[in-house]
N, C-alpha and C positions, 0 to 999 in steps of 0.2 A: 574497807580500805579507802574507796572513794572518799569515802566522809567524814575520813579523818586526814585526810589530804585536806580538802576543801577547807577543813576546820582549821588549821595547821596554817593555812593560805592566807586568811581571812584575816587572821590573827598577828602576821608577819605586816599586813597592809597597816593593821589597825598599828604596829609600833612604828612603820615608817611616818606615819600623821602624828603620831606622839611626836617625836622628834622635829618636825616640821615645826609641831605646835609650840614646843618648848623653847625654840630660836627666835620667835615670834614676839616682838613688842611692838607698843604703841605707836611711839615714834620713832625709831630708829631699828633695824636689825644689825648684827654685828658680820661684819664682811671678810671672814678668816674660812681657808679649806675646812670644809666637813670631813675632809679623808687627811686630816694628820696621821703619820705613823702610831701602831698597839700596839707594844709588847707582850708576847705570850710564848711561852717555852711549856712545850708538852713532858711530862716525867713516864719515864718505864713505868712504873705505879701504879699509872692510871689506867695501864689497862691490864690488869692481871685478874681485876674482879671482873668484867665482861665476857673477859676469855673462858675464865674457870665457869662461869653461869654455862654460857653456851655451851663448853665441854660437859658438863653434868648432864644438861638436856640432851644432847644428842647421845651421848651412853649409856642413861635411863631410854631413851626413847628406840633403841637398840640391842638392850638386856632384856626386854621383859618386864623391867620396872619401872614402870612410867610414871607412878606415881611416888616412888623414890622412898615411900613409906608405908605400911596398911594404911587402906580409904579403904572404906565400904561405902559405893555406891547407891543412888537409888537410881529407879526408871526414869525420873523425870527427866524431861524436856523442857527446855524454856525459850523463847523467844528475844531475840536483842531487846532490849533494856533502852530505851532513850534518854533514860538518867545518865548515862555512862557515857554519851556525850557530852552534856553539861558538863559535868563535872571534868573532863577533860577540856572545854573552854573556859571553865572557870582557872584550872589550877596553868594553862597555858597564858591565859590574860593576866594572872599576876606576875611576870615577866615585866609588864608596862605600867598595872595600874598605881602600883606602889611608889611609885618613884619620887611623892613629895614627902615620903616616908621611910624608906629606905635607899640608902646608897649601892646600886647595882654595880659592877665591877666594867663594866662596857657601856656603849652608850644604845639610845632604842635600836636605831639604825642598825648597828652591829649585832643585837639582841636579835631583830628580825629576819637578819642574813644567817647569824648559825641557827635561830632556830627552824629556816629554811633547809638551810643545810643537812641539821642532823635529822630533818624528819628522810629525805632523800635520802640522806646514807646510812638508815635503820628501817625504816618502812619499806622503799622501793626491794631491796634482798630480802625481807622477811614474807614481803607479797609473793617473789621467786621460788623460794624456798615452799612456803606454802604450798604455790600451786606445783609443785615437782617431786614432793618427799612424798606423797600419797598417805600421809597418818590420817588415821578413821580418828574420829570425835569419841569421844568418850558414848554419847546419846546416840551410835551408828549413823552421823551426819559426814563431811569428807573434809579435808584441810583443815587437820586439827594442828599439825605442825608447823611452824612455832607458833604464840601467838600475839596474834596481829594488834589485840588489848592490850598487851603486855609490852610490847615492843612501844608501842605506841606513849602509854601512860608513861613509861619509866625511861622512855627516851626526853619526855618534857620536865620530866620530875628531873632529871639529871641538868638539863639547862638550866634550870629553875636552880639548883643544890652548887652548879659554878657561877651563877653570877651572883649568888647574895648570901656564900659561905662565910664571906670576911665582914658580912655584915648583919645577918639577920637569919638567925641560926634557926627561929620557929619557920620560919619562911623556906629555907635554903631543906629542912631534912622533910618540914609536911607536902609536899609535892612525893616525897618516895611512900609516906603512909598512904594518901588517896592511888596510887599507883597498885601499892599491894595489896590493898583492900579490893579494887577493882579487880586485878590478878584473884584474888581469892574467891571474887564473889563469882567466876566464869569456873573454876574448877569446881567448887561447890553445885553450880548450875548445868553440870553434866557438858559444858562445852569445851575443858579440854581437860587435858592431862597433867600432874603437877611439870612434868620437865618439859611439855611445851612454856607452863609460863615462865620457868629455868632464864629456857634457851631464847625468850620472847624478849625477857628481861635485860639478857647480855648483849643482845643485840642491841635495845634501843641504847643501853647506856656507851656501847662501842661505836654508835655510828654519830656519838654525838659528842664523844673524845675525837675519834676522826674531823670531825667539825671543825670542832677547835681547832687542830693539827694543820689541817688544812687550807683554814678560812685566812689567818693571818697572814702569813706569809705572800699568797694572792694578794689581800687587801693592802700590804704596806708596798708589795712592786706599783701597783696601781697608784698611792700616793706617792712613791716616789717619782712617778712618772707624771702626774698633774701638779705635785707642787714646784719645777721648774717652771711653769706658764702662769704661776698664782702669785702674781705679786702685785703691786700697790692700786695697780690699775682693775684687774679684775678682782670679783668677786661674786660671789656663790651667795644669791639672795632667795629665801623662802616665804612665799609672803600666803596667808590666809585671808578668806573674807567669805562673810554668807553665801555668795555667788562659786567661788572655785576656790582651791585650790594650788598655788602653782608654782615653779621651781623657776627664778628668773637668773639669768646671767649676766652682770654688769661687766662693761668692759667701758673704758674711759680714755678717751685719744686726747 
């Protein structure tokens, strides 16, 4: 869980520098609020597949049916996979690296904040849940419930599938295939059970509708409340250079 936090972290930094970088010319920067008001309206919709995952998981995981279908198991045991990170920073960095290629629906800055957000509000409860529900691993290892791969992948797949659905459809659903496949490759590897990845699933993709839900309405009181002091005189300048970095403030008497 550490190290998909940290991943998660790293990643959020690296689109606040995109964004930095993107405002960034030669000779002039453009001197307008970075926090204009976003529209976004959450729909009942969105979250009936989250709910129904995690209700399946926790009922499977409850029944006796954990695996929701015949598996026939083997002995083995396997050890964390460091590919499975990768590829989790891979399918979380195309959130920013695409952007002279695709049109994302929000800007880095915002990108970074929900996907701050949703890792918070689907990893932090799924670490809870984990360390409290006491489900044995499939391999007789402990905290198989829910999982923390699952929550994790399909909480990034799901930020990835809202911001580049209106635009780039191979981009917006392959974040949910590397997800399932990672989901598949840990039940197949005796680490959990099919309805921990259910309920691992529902989680990441609900804590990252919450995100959404939540993040905007914050962020537009917030510019509403800076853009009455943002007028002709001040301005909000991001400047780079080999040496730093750094966020300046002009203000002009």
């Amino acid at each position: 869980m550490k190290k998909q936090l940290l991943t998660i972290f790293l990643l959020c930094l690296f689109g606040v520098q995109r964004l930095l970088a993107s405002e960034t010319t030669v000779d002039s920067l453009p001197e307008t609020s970075p926090f204009s008001p976003v529209e976004y309206r959450a729909k009942r919709t969105d979250f009936i597949l989250p709910v129904a995952l995690i209700t399946a998981g926790v009922i499977a995981s409850q029944t006796g049916y954990k695996d929701i279908f015949p598996f026939e198991r083997s002995n083995y045991r396997s050890k964390d996979n460091p590919w499975e990170y990768i590829f989790l920073g891979g399918i979380a960095s195309s959130l920013f690296v695409f952007d002279h290629y695709v049109k994302a629906d929000h800007k880095p800055f915002d990108r970074s904040m929900l996907l701050l957000g949703s890792a918070g509000l689907s990893i932090i409860p799924a670490y809870i849940l984990k360390e409290n529900y006491g489900e044995q691993r499939p391999d007789g290892g402990e905290k198989s419930f829910p999982s923390g791969h699952a929550t994790t992948f399909f909480m990034v797949a799901h930020v990835l599938y809202k911001e580049f659905k209106n635009d780039n459809s191979w981009l917006a659903y392959g974040g949910y295939a590397i997800a399932a496949g990672i989901t598949g490759s840990r039940i197949i590897q005796n680490k959990h059970w099919i309805c921990d990845g259910l309920a691992g699933a529902g989680i990441g993709i609900l804590g990252t509708e919450l995100a959404y839900w939540l993040y905007f309405p914050v962020r537009n009181f917030i510019a509403a409340k800076i853009s009455p002091v943002w007028g002709e005189n001040t301005s909000f300048v991001p400047e780079i250079n080999p040496q730093a970095l750094c966020l300046n403030l002009k203000i002009r008497f």
